[in-house]
N, C-alpha and C positions, 0 to 999 in steps of 0.2 A: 400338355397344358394342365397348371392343377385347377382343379376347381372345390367347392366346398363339399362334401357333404349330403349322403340323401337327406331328407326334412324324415324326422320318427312318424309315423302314424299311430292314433290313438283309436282303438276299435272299445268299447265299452258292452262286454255279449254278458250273459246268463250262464251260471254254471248249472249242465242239465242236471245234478246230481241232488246240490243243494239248494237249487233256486236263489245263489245270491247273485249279484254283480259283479264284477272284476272287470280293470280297469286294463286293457295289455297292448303295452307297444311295441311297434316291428318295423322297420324299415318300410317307408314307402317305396313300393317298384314303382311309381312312376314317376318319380321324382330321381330314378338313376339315370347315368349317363347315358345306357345302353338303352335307354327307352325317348332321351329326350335328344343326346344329340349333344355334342360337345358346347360350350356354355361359352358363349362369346359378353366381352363388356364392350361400351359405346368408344371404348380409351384403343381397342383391338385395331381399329379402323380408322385409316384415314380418307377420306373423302375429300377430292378438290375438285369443280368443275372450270372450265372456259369462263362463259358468260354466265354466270346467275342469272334464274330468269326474276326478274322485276315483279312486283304483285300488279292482279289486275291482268299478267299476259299468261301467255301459255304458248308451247313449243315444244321441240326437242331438244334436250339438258344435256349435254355428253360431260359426262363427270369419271373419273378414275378413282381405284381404289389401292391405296395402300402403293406397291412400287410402279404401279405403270404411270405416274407423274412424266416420265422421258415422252412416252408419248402424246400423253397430251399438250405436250409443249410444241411436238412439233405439227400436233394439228391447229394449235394455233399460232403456228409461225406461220401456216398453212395459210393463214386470213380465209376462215370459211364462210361463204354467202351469208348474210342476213336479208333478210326478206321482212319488211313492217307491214300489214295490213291496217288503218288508222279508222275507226269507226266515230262519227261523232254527232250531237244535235246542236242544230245553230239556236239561238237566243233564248237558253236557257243557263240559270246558274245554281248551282247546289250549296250550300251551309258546308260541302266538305271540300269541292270541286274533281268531284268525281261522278259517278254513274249512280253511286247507293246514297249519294245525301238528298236531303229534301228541297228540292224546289224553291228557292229565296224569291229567284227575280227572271221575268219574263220580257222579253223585247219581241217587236213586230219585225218581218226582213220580209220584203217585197222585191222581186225584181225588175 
């Protein structure tokens, strides 16, 4: 895979001799492959799961990467369980209608 380039490093030291400055660039090492690791882009990767999880839920996401698409297709040919837990409060309403809006309007529920 090609990748760019180490980045130059700038060190700015003191020469002992004549006490002036100088400016010298050198290869960052750790900005080399052998230190970082071969350099992936987000384009590298494909990602596709079953069911997106919805916002607001949370789960197990089974997703594939790149060629195992075959499989996940037949896990979900498979029709795997869902399972809903539903949590909720009676007579109240929210400005969003969710959990994090505020408070609009309140009703009484007696049994």
């Amino acid at each position: 895979m090609s990748c760019r380039s180490p980045m130059n490093r700038v060190d700015i030291i003191r020469d002992s001799q004549t006490g002036k400055e100088m400016v010298v660039s050198s290869v960052d090492l750790s900005d080399t492959i052998q230190a970082l690791g071969p350099r992936y882009q987000l384009e590298d990767f494909d990602i596709q799961s079953i069911f997106p999880l919805e916002s607001f839920s949370s789960g197990l996401q089974i997703v594939s990467i790149n060629d195992e698409s075959k499989r996940l297709d037949q896990i979900k040919d498979g029709q795997p369980l869902r399972c809903y837990h539903i949590q909720g409060k009676m007579g109240e309403s929210t400005n969003t209608l969710d959990a994090n809006g505020v408070i609009v309007e309140k009703s009484t529920y007696s049994t």
